[in-house]
N, C-alpha and C positions, 0 to 999 in steps of 0.2 A: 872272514874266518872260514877254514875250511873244515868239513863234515868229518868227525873225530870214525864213522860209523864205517865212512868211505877211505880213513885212513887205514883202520883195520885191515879192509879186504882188501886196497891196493898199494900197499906201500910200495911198491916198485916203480907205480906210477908217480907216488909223491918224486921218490928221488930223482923220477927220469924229466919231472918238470922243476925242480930247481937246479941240476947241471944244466937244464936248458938257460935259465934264466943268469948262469954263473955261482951257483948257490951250493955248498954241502951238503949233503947226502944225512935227514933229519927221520927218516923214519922210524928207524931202527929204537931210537932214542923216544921218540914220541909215543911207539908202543908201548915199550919200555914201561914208561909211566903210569900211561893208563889201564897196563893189564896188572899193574900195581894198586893201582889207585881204585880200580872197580874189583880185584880181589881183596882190598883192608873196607870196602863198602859192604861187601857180600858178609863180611863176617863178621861189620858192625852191627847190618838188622839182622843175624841172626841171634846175637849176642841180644841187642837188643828185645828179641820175640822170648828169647830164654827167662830175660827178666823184668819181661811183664808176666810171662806164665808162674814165675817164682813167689812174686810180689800178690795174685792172686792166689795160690797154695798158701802163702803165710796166711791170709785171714784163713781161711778155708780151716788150717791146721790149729790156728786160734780156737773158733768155734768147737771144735771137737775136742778142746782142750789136750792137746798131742803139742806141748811145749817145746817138745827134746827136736820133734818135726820143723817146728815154727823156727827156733832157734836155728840149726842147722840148714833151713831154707833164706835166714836173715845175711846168712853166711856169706852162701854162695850170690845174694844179691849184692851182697856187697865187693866180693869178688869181681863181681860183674861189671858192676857200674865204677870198678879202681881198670876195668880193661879198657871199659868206653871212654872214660876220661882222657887217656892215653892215646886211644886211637883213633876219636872223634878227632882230636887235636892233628893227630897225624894226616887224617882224609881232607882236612880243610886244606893242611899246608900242598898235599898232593894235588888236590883238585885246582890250586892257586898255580900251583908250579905247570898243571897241562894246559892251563888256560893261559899263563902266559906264553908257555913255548909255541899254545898253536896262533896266539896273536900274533906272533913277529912271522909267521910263514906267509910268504906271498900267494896269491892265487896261480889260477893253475892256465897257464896258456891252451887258447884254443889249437887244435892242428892245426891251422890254417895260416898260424902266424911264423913269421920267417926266425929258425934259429941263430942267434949268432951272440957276440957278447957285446956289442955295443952300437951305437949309430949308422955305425961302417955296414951293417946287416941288414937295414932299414932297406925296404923295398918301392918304388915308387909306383903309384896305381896309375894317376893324371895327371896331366897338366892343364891349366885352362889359361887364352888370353894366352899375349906376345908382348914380353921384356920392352918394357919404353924405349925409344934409342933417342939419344942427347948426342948434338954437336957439340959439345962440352964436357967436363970430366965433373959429372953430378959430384954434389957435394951430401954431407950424410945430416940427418935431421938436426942435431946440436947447431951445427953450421950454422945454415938455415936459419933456427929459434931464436938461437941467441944475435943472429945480425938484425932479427926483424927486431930483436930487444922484447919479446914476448914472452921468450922461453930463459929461466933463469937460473943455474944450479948453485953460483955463488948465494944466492938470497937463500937459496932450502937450506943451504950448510949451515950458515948461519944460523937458522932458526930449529935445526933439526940433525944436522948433521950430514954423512955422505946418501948416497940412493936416494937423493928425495930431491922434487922439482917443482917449482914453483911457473905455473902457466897464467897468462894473463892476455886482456885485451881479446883478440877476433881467434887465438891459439887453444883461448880455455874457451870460447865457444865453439868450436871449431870439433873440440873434444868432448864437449856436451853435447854439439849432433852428433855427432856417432855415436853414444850411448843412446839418445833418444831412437834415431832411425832405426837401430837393432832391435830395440826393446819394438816398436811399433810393428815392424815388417816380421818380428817373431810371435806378438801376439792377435797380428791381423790378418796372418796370412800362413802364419806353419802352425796355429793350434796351440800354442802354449799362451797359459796362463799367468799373466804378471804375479810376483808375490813381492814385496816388501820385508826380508827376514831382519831378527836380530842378529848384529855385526858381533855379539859376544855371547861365546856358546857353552857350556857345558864341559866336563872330563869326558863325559857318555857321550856326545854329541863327534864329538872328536875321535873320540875312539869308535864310534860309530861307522863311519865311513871312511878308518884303517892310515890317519894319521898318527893318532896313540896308541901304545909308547911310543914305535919306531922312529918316526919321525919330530921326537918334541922339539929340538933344538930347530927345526925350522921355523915353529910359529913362537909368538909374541904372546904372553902371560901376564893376567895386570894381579895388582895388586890382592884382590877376592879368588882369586883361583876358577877366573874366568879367560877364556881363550879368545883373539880378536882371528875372526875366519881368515883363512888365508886363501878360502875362495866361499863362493856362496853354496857351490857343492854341499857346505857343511851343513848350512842348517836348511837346504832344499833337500837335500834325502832324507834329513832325519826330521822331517814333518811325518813319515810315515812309521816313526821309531815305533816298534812298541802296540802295532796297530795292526788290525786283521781288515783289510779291503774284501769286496767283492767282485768276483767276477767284471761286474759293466762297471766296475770304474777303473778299470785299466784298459787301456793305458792313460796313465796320470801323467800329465805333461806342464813343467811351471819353467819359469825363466826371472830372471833377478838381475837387474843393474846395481850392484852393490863396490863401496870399498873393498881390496884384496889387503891382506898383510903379511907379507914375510918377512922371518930374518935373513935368507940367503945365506946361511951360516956356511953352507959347501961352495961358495963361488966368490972365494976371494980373488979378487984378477982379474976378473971375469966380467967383461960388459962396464968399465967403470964408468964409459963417459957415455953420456945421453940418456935416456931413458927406457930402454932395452929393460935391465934390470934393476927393480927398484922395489922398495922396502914399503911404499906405498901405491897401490893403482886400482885403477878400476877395470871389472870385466865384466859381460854378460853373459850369465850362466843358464845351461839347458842340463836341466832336468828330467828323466824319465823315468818311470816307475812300470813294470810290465809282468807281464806271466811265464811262467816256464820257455812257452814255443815261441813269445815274440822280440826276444830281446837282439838277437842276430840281426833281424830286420832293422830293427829300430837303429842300431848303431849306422847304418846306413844313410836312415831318415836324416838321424842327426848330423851327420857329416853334410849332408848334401844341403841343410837347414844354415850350416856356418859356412859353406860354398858360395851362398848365394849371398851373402855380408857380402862376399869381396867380388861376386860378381857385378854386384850394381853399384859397387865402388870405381868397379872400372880398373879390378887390380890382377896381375896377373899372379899365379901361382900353383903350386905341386899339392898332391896330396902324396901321403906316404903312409906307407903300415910300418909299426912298430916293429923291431925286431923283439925276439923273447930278453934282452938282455939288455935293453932299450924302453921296456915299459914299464909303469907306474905299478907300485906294490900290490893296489887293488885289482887291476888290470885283468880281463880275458884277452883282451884283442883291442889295438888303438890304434884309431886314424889322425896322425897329423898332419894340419894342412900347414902349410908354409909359404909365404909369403915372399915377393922377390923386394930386397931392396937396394936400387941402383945403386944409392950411395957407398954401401958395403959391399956391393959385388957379388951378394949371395941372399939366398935363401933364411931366411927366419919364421919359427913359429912362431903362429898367432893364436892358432887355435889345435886342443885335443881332445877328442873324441874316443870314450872310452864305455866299454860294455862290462860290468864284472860278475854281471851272472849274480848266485846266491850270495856270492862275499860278504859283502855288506849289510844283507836281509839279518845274515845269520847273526852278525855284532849290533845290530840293532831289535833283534825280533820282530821284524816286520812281515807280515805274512799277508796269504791271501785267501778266500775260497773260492776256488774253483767252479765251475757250472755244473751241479748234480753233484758232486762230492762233500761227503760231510768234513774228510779232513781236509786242515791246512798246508798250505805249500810256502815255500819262502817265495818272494818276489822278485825278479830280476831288477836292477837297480843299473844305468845311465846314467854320464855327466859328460858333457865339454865345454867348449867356450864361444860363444855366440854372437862375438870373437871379444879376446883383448881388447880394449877400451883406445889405451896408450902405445899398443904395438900398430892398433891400427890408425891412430893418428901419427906414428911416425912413418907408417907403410904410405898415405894420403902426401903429408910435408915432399917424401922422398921422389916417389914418382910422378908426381904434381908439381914437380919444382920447375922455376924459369931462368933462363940466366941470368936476367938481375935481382934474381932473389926475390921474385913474388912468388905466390902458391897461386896455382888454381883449383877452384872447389868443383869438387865433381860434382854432376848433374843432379844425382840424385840426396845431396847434402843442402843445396840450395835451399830447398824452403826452408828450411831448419837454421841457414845462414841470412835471416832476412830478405832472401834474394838476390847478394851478393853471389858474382860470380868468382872472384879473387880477393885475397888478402895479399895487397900492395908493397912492394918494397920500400924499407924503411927510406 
């Protein structure tokens, strides 16, 4: 959420950063409100301060036996408190109505990130590692899966419906090393801290980190009016909900192999067949929590932390910056990497990498203190993906494939695969 104090004094800059993003022009309207809204405040507690000073004169006028005073002072208290009723009522529904308008506003792009209004804008930073070449016309992961007989979509339907895939045999381990190896070489060698979070979060939790409202119809809702995460982002940021850190413990850094859930309610059509996009999956999630001056860095860190998945996967692939009109709601500036996969002929993300500055501090009230300072600062708040769990077992299937339909295991998955080097064609 953005600073109502920093709307005030730049509203020209709100509107010049949602035309960036493809977005109308909300200033005017948000002012609007709140110079609304903190003038029916301003003359609630004056009202208010009227009639406590009233309600102390009545004894006062009591005591001195001055009735006609007392009476006439009962008056206008009562007068008083028939405005507060009225207006008290009105300042809640206003202060309801600014805090919802300034919910659904996005954050505010860094200058640095490229304008434009969709992917087409997207600017490429690297590339690392050279496209496999096959004397053969690679085939795309489903292929593959379902010939070794491991990978199964008729069985998910069955039991669940579309989006969902049922992995089995050397396929579902295959996909539990690469969750293992990530989680290992993130917490033994890049500083982040395992956490274990709960998969069902909260309204606050979700709204926390600028899914709610805007986004409800993406995630899954049970029955108690609990949320199933739709990444572990959720309840890895908001471990600091609500909480004032110190100086030396930033930067806070955790990571999470957890279930994902989405409905994909906006992609109908889109990815139906393989495992690209699905309604169930696993990712591992990077976390940062940081101060004021170190969050720009850090976005780096973290990029170069989910680079190095795919480098010792042996996989080749782009990084990209987000264009303004291409990034996620919470968003200051995001690096996607993307992954090549032969069989598709193209490019797919694995992994995003994103910095949102105070965003989310502020929907959370997550704060810090600084070194020598008595007051608090909000905290800058990081997330990406430490990579996709299932993008990058289909990135491994695709560019490891053989022409007779074996897989070969990268090097660095081996221990984790018994020591097998291949999972053998059926």
């Amino acid at each position: 959420m953005l600073d109502i104090k920093w709307i005030r004094d730049n509203p020209h800059l709100l509107d010049e950063a949602l035309e960036k993003r493809g977005g109308a022009p909300q200033a005017a309207a948000i002012t609007a409100l709140d110079e609304e809204w903190r003038s029916l405040t301003a003359k609630v507690q004056e009202a208010q301060g009227l009639r406590n000073t009233a309600s102390k004169e009545i004894g006062i006028a009591m005591k001195a036996g001055d009735k006609a005073r007392a009476e006439s002072l009962k008056t206008e208290v009562s007068d008083i408190k028939s405005f507060l009723s009225d207006a008290e009522s009105r300042e809640r529904v206003l202060l309801e109505q600014l805090q919802s308008a300034l919910s659904g506003i996005p954050n505010i792009p860094l200058d640095d990130v490229p304008v434009g209004a969709d992917e087409g804008a997207n600017v490429e930073i690297r590339k690392h590692g050279q496209k496999p070449a096959f004397d053969y016309a690679p085939k795309e992961h489903f292929e593959i899966g379902e010939a070794l007989g491991f990978m199964d979509f008729e069985g998910a339907a069955r039991i669940s419906g579309s989006r969902f895939t049922v992995l089995s045999g050397p396929l579902a381990r295959l996909s539990r090393a690469l969750g293992q190896f990530m989680l290992d070489l993130h917490t033994t060698e890049h500083g982040y801290k395992e956490v274990q979070p709960p998969l069902l979060v909260r309204d606050d939790a979700v709204f926390g980190t600028g899914q709610l409202p805007k986004f409800a119809e993406d995630l899954f809702k049970t029955t108690d009016d609990r949320w199933l995460i739709p990444t572990a982002e959720v309840p890895l940021t908001n471990l600091v909900r609500e909480q004032i850190l110190s100086h030396d413990q930033l930067p806070l850094r955790v990571t999470a192999l957890t279930p994902c859930f989405r409905s994909e309610a906006g992609s109908a059509g889109r990815d139906t067949r393989g495992m690209l996009r699905q309604h169930q999956f696993e990712k591992v999630e990077l976390v940062s929590i940081t101060g004021e001056g170190g969050s720009i860095a850090e976005l780096d860190r973290m990029t170069a932390c989910a680079e190095e998945v795919l480098k010792r996967l042996g996989l080749h692939y782009r990084v990209m910056v987000l264009s303004s009109g291409d990034m996620g709601f919470g968003a200051r500036k995001t690096h996607d990497i993307e992954v090549w996969l032969p069989g598709q002929n193209a490019y797919r993300e694995i992994s995003s990498c994103s910095v949102c500055g105070d965003f989310q501090a502020r929907r959370m009230n997550a704060r810090y203190r600084a070194a020598g300072e008595k007051q608090t600062r909000f905290v800058h708040t990081l997330n990406g993906s430490g990579v996709a769990v299932g993008r990058a077992l289909i990135a491994v299937i695709e560019n490891f494939q053989n022409a007779d339909g074996s897989i070969t295991i990268p090097d660095t998955l081996r221990p984790y695969m018994g020591g097998a080097d291949s999972i053998p064609a059926a």
